[in-house]
C-alpha positions as CSV (number, residue, x, y, z in Angstrom):
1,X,-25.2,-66.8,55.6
2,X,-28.4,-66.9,57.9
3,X,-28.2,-64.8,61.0
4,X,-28.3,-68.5,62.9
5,X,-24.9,-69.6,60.8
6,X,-23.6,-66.5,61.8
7,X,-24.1,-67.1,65.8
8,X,-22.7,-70.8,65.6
9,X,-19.7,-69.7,63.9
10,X,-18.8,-67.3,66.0
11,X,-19.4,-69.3,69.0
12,X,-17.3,-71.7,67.7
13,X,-14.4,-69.6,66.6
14,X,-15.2,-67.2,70.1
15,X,-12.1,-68.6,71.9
16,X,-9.9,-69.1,68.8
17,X,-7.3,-67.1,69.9
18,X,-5.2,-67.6,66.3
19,X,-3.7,-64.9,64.5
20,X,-6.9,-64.6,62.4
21,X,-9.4,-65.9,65.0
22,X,-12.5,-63.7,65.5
23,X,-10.9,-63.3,69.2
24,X,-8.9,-60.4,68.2
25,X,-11.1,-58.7,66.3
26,X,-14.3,-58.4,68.7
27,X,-14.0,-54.9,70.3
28,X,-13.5,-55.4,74.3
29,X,-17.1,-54.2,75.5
30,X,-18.0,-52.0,78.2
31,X,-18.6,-53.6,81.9
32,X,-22.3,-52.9,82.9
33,X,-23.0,-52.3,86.0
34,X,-24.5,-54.7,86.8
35,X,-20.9,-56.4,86.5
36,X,-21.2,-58.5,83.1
37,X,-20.0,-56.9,79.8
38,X,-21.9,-57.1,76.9
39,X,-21.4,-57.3,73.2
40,X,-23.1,-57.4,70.3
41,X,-22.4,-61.4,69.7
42,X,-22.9,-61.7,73.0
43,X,-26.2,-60.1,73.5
44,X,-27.8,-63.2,71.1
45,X,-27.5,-65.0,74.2
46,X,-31.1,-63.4,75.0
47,X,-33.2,-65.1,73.0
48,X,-35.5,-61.8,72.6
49,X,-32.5,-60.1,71.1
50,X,-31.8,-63.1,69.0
51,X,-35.4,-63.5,67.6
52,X,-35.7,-59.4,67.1
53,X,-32.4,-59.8,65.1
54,X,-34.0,-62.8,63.0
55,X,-36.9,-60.9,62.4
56,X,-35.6,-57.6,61.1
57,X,-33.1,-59.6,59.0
58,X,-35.6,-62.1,57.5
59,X,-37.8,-59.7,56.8
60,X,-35.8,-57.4,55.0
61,X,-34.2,-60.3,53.2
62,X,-37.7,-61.4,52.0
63,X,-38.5,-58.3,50.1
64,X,-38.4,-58.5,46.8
65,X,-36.3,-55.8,45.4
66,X,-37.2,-53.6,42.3
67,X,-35.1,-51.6,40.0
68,X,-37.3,-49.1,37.4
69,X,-36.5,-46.1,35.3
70,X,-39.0,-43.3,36.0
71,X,-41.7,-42.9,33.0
72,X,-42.7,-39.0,31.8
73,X,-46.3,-39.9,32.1
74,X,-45.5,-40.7,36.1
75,X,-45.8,-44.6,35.6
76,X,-42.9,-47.0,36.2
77,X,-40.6,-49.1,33.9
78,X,-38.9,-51.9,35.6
79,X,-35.3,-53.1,35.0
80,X,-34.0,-56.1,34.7
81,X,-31.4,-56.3,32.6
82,X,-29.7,-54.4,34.3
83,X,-26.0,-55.4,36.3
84,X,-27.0,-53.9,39.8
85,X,-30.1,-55.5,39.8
86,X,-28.9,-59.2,38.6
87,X,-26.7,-58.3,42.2
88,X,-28.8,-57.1,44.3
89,X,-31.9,-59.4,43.4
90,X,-30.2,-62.7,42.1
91,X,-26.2,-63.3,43.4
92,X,-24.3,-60.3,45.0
93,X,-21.4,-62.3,45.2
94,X,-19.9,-66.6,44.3
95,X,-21.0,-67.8,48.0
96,X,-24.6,-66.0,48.5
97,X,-27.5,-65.7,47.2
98,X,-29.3,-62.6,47.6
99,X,-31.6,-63.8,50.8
100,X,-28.2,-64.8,52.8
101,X,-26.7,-61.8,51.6
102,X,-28.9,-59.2,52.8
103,X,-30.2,-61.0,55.9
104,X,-26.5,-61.1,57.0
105,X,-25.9,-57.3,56.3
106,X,-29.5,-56.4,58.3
107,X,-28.0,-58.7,61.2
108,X,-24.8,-56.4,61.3
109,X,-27.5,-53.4,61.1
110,X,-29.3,-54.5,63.5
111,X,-26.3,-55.2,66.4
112,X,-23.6,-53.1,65.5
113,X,-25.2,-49.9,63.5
114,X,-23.1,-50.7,60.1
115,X,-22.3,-53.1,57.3
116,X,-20.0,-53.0,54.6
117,X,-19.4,-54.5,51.0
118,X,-16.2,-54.8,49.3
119,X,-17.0,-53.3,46.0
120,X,-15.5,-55.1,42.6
121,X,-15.9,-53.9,39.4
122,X,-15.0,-54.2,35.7
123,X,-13.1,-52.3,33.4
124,X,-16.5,-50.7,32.2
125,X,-17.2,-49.3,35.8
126,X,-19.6,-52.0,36.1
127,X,-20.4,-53.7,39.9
128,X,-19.4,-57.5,39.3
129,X,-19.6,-58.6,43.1
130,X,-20.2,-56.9,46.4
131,X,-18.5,-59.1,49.2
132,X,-19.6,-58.8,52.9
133,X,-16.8,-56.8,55.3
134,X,-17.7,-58.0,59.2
135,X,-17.8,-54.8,61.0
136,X,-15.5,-56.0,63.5
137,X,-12.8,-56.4,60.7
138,X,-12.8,-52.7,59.7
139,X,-11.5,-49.6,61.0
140,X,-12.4,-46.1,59.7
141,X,-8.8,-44.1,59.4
142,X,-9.3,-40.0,59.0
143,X,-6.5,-38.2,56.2
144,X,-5.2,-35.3,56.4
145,X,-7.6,-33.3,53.8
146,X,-10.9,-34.6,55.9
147,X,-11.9,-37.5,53.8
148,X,-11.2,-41.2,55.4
149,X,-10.7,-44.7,54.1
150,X,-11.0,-48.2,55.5
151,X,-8.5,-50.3,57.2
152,X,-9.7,-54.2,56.8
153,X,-8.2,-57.2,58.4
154,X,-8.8,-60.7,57.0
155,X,-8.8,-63.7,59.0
156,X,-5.1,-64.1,58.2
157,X,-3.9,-61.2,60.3
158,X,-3.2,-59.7,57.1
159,X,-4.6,-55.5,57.2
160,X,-5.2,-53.6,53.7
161,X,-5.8,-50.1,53.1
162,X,-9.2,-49.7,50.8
163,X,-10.1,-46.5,49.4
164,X,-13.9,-45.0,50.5
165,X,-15.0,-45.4,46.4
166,X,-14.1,-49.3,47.1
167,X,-16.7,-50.0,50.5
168,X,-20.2,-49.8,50.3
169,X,-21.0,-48.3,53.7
170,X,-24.6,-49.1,55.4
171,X,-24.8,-47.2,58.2
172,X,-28.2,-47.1,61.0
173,X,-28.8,-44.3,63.4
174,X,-25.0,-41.5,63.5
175,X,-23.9,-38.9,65.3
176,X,-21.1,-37.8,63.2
177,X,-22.6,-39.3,59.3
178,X,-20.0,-41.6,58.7
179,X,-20.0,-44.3,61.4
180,X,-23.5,-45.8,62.8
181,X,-24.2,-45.8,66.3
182,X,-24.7,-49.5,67.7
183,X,-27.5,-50.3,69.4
184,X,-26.3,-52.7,71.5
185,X,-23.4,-50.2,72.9
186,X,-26.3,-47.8,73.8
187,X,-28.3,-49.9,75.5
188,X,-25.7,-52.6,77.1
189,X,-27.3,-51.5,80.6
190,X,-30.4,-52.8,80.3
191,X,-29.0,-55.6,78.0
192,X,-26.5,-56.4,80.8
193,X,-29.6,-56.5,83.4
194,X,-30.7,-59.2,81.5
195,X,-28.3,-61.3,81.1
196,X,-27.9,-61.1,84.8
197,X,-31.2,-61.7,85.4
198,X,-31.0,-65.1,82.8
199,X,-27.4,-66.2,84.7
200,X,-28.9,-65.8,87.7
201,X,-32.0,-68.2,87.2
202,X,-30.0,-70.6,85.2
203,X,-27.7,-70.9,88.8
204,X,-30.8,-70.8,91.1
205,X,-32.0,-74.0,89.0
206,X,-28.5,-75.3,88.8
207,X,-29.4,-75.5,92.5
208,X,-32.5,-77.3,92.3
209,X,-34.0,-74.0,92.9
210,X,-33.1,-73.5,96.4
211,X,-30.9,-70.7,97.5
212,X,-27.2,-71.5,98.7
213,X,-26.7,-69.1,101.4
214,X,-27.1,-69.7,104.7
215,X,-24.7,-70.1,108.2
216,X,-24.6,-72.5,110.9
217,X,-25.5,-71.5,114.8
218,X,-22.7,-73.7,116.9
219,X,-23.1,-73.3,120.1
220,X,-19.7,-74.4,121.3
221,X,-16.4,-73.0,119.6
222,X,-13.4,-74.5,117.3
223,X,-10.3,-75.0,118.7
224,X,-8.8,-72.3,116.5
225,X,-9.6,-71.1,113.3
226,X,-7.5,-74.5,111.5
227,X,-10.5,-76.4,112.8
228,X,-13.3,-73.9,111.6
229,X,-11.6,-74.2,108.1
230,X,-11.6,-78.0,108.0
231,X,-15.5,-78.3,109.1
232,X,-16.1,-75.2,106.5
233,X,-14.6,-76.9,103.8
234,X,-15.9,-80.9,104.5
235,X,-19.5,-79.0,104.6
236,X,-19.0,-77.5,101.5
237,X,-17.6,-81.0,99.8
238,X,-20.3,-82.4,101.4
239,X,-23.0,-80.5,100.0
240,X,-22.1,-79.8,96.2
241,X,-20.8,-81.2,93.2
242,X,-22.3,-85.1,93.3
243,X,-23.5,-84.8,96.8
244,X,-25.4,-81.6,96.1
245,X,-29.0,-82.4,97.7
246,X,-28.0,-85.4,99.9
247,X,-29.3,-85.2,103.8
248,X,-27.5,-82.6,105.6
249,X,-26.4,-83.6,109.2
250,X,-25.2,-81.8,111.6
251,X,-23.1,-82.4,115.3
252,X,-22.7,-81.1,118.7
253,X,-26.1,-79.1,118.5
254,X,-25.2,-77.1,115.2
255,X,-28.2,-75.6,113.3
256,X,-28.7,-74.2,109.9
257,X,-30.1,-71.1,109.2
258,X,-30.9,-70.1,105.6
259,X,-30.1,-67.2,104.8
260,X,-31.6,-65.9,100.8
261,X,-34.4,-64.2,99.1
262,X,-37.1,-65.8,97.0
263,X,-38.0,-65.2,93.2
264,X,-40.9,-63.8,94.8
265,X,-39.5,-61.3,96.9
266,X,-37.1,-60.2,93.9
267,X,-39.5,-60.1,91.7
268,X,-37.7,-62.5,89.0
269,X,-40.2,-63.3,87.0
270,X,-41.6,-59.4,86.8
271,X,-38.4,-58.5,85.9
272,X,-37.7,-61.2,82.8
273,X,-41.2,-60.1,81.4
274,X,-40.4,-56.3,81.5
275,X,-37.1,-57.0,79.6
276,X,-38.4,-58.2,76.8
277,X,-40.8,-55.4,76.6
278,X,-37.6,-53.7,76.6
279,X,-35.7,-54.9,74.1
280,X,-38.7,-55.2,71.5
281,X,-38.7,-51.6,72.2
282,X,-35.0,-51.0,71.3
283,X,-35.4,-52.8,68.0
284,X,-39.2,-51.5,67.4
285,X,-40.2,-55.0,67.0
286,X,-43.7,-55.5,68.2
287,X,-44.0,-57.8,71.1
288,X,-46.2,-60.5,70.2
289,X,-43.6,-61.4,67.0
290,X,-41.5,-62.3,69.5
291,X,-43.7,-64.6,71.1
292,X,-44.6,-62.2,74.1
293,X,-48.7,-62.3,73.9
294,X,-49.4,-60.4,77.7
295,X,-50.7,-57.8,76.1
296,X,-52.1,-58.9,73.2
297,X,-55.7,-59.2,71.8
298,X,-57.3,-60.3,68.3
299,X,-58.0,-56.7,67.9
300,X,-54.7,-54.9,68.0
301,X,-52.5,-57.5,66.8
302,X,-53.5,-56.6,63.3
303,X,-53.2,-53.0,63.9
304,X,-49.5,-54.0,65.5
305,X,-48.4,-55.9,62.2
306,X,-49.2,-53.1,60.2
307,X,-47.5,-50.3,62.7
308,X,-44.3,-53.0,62.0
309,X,-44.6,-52.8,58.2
310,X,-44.8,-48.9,58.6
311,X,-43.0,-48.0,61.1
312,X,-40.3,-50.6,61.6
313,X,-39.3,-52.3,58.2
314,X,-40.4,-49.1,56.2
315,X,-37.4,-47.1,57.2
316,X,-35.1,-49.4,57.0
317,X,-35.7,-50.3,53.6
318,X,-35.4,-46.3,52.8
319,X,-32.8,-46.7,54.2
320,X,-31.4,-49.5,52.0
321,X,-32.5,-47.6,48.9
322,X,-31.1,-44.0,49.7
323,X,-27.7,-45.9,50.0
324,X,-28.0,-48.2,46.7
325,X,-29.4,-45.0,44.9
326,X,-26.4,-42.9,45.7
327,X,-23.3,-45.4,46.5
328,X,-23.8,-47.8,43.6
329,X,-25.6,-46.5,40.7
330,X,-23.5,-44.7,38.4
331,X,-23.7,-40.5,37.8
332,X,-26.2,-40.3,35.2
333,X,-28.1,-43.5,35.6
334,X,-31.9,-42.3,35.2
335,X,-33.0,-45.5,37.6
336,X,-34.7,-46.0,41.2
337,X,-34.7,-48.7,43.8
338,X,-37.6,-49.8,45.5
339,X,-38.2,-52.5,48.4
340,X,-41.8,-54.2,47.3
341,X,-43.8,-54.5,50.3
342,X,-46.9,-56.1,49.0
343,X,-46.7,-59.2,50.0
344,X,-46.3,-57.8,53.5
345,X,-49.4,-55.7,53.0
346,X,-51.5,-58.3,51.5
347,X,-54.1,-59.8,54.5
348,X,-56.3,-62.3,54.4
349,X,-57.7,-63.7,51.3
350,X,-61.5,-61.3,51.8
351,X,-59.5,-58.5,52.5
352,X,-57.9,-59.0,48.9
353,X,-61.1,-59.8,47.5
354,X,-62.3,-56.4,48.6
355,X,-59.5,-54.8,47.5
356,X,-59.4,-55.9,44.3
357,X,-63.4,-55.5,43.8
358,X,-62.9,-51.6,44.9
359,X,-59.9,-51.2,42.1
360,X,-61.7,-52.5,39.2
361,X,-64.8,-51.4,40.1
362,X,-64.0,-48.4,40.6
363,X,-61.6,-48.2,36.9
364,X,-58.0,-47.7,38.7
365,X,-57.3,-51.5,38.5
366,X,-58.0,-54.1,35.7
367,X,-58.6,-57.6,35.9
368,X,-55.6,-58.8,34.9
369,X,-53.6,-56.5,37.4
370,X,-55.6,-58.2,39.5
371,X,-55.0,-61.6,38.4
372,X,-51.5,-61.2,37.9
373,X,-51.2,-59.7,41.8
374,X,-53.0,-63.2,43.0
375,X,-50.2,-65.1,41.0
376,X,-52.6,-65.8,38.0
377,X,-51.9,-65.8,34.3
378,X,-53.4,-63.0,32.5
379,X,-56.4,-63.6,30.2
380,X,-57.6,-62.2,26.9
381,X,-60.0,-59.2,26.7
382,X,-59.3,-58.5,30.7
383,X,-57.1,-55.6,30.2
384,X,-59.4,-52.6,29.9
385,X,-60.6,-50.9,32.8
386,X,-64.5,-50.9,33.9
387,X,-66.1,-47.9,34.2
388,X,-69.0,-47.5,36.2
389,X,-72.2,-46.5,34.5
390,X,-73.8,-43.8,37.0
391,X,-70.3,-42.0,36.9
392,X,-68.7,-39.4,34.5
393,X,-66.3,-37.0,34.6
394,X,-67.0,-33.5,35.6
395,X,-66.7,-32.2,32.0
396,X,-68.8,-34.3,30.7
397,X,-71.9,-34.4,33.1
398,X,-71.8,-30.4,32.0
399,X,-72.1,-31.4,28.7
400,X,-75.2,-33.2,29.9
401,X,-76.5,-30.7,31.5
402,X,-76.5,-28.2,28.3
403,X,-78.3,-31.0,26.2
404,X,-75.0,-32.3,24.5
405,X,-73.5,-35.9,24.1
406,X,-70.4,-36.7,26.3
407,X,-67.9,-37.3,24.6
408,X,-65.9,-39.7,26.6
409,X,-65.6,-43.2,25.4
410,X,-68.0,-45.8,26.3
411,X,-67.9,-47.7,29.0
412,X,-66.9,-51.5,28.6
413,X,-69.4,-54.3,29.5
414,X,-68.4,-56.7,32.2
415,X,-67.3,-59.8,30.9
């Protein structure tokens, strides 16, 4: 399920108040102060927290996954015949593929700190599926000797007790090591500010982008305060709903006086611009991914792409492969997980060529690597590496010097 699915079924099951509607299950957040109480669905309503959400979790769903057993020599033997990898890289479970699946469980990462998997296996010990828990479903309940298992409750209203050896437990950033800290708790302040800051524009154009306050100088008086009511309330009729806009006019010498500060003088749009700065910087997403080009330029938008590779998706996908490596390979299992990120790294097409001339040039990459790196078919006679002519190894150029004959092989000619 893509992070979008996600947002439209919950905003259509928000107010299902059923026993098994996602109503009961959402944790009652915090009130800000700036009076509004924010939640982790809720906070989508920003589209910067929405398209940092849909970045992190495309991203990392995009990665092609790669399982390998570890060679003596140092080199790498990949897998794929093997059960965890046909789930994690083809079809973790009968509804998702393997994009929807992770992209769902980085969306949970990403807004509430944790995901979980129901784990099913075989008689052999073997992982058949791995079936996606929402964290608002799940309850962590502590026995007696220190260890703690999961409550879950399905969208029947229906709760089961699941042993810890049965969840696969994601967690992000913790305080304790067993239950991830959620971003969107931490930082519902400055999330709440925002949301303020978007309900109040979307009423100041509701408006036609005029403030509402204002009194009225009489310079009589009401009978009593019966007639103040009625003219306070015909005014009001008067001037919203269908008849919002119409020609105001006023009797018996009344004046308005409006009464309201601009967007200037509160410095709306300064503050919408710093809080997406802000919450780019709570999910280390760099700003111009998320469409916010102020600061900008050709020269460091490169440099900020590669920062996001390193510094952003790089631990989270070590973060992914600690947890597969010790959660879901067996005791025993000589094998390794690995998130591929060359695609991510690849550049521009003379940025590869370079590459690529450097490696085989230089012997550490053959032609075929190459080839086969650029999506090509390998070809015969391409897999030995070139060796360059006015280099030798340090033993043999001594050889050289005392009058021998290296004795490392001879180099091959360029085809």
């Amino acid at each position: 399920m893509s992070v979008w699915n996600a947002f439209r079924r919950w905003w259509a099951s928000a107010e299902d108040r059923s026993p098994g509607g996602d109503f009961w299950f959402e944790p009652v957040p915090g009130r800000t102060a700036s009076g509004l109480r924010v939640s982790a669905d809720g906070a989508l309503r920003l589209a910067a927290v929405y398209a940092c959400v849909r970045i992190l979790a495309e991203t990392m769903a995009s990665l092609p996954l790669v399982v390998y057993r570890p060679r003596s020599d140092g080199g790498k033997e990949r897998v794929t015949d093997h059960p965890l990898y046909r789930l994690l890289a083809r079809r973790p479970n009968a509804w998702q593929n393997a994009f929807e699946w992770r992209e769902m469980l980085q969306g949970h990462l990403a807004l509430r700190g944790n995901a979980y998997n129901r784990i099913e296996a075989n008689a052999r010990g073997e992982i058949t599926q791995l079936l996606p828990i929402h964290p608002d479903r799940i309850q962590i309940e502590w026995l007696p000797n220190g260890d703690y298992r999961y409550r879950v409750t399905d969208r029947l209203g229906q709760q089961t007790i699941v042993p810890r050896s049965a969840v696969w437990h994601l967690r992000g950033l913790s305080s304790d090591g067993v239950l991830g800290l959620s971003p969107i708790d931490l930082a519902r302040e400055s999330l709440g500010m925002a949301l303020a800051a978007q309900d109040y524009g979307a009423r100041f154009f509701a408006n036609d982008a005029k403030p509402t306050g204002g009194w009225i100088e009489f310079p009589g008086s009401f009978r009593d305060s019966e007639a103040k009511r009625v003219f306070r309330e015909s005014y009001q009729a008067a001037q919203s709903g269908a008849n919002r806009g119409k020609v105001l006019v006023l009797e018996n010498g009344m004046k308005f006086h409006e009464v309201g500060v601009t967007n200037r003088d509160a410095q709306f749009l300064e503050l919408r611009k710093f809080q997406i700065t802000d919450i780019a910087r709570l999910f280390r997403v760099p700003p111009h991914m998320i469409a916010d080009l102020d600061r900008a330029t050709f020269s460091n938008i490169e440099q900020q792409s590669l920062e996001f590779v390193m510094h952003t998706m790089t631990p989270w996908a070590e973060r992914w492969e600690a947890s597969i490596e010790s959660d879901l390979l067996l005791d025993g299992e000589d094998l390794e997980v690995e998130f591929d990120f060359t695609n991510l790294m690849r550049g521009d097409a003379a940025s590869r060529s370079s590459y690529y001339q450097s490696g085989i040039q230089n012997g550490w990459l053959t032609r075929n690597e190459a080839r086969i790196a650029e999506n090509l078919n390998p070809l015969d006679g391409l897999d030995e590496p070139l060796r360059p002519l006015n280099m030798v190894e340090q033993g043999a150029a001594r050889e050289i010097q005392s009058g021998g004959t290296p004795s490392s092989p001879r180099p091959s000619s360029p085809d």
